[in-house]
N, C-alpha and C positions, 0 to 999 in steps of 0.2 A: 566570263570566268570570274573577275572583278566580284560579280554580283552573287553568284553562286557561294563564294566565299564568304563574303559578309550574313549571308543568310544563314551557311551552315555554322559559323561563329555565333549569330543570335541564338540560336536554339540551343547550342549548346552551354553559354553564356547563361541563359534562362534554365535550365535545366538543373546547373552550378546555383541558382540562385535558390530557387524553389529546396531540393534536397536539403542546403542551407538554413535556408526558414523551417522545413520540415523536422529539420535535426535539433534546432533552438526549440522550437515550441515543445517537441518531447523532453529537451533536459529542462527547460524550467517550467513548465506546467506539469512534467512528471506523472502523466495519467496511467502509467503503466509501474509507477515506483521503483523503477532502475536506478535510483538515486542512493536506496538504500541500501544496493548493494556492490553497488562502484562504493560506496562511504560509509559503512557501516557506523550508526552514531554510538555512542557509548550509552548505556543505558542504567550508568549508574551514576552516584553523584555521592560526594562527599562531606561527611556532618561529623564538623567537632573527633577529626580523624580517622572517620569508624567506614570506609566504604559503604553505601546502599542502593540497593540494586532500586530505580523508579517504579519497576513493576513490581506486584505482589508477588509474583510467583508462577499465576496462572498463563501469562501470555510471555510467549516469545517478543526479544528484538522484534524481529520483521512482522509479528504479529501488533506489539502496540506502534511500529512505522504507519500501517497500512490503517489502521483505527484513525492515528494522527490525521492522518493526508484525506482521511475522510468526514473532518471535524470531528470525530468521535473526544470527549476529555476522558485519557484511559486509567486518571485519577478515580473517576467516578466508579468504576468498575469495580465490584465487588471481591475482595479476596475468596471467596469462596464462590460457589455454584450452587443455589439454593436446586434441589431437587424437581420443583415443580420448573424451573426453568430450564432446567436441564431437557425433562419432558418438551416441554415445550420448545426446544431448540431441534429437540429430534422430529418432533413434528412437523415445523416449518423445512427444516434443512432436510430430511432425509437421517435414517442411523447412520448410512455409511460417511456421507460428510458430515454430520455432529462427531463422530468418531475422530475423523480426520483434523477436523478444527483442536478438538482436543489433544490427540498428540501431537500439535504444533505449526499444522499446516495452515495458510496466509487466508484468510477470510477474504473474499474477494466482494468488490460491490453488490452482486447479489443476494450474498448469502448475508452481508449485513440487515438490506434492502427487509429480507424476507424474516430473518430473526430480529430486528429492531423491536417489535411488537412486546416480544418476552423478557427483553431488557428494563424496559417502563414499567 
């Protein structure tokens, strides 16, 4: 009985551990960006009293989060959308998610993956 015990303690012990480990490595490596939204960062900064928003205009919060987390610098990012790459985002991505990207929705590693090409 002695023995039964102590075994069904290890596995559960290990069990407690793993979860643990599993649960750290999702909050600080953040490969899913739950971070951004347990914490929303502010995404504006203050100059000589005048609030400014970091982004242009074009990207959402959670949109330049997910750009950040994926080295993207979303300084570089063009205030506007030249035409041909607009094209060109529809053609990698699809109309229906180039659409989606545009009213707001989170670029996921793929869709960077595949319109990175028309950014350059």
């Amino acid at each position: 009985m002695k023995t039964f015990l102590i075994i069904i303690t290890t596995i559960i012990l290990t069990i407690v551990l793993e979860v643990a480990l599993l649960f750290g490595y999702i909050w600080f490596k953040d490969p899913f960006g739950i971070k951004a939204f347990v914490f929303p960062s502010s995404q504006s900064v203050e100059v000589g009293g005048v609030t400014q928003s970091t982004s242009q205009g074009l990207l959402s919060p959670q949109q330049e989060t997910a750009l950040k987390n994926l080295g993207i610098d979303v300084s570089a990012i063009p205030s506007t959308i030249p035409l041909d790459v607009e094209e060109c985002l529809v053609e990698k991505l699809g109309e229906k998610r180039a659409n989606e990207i545009k009213a707001g929705a989170v670029p996921n590693a793929l869709d960077i993956l595949k319109g990175k090409s028309c950014l350059q």
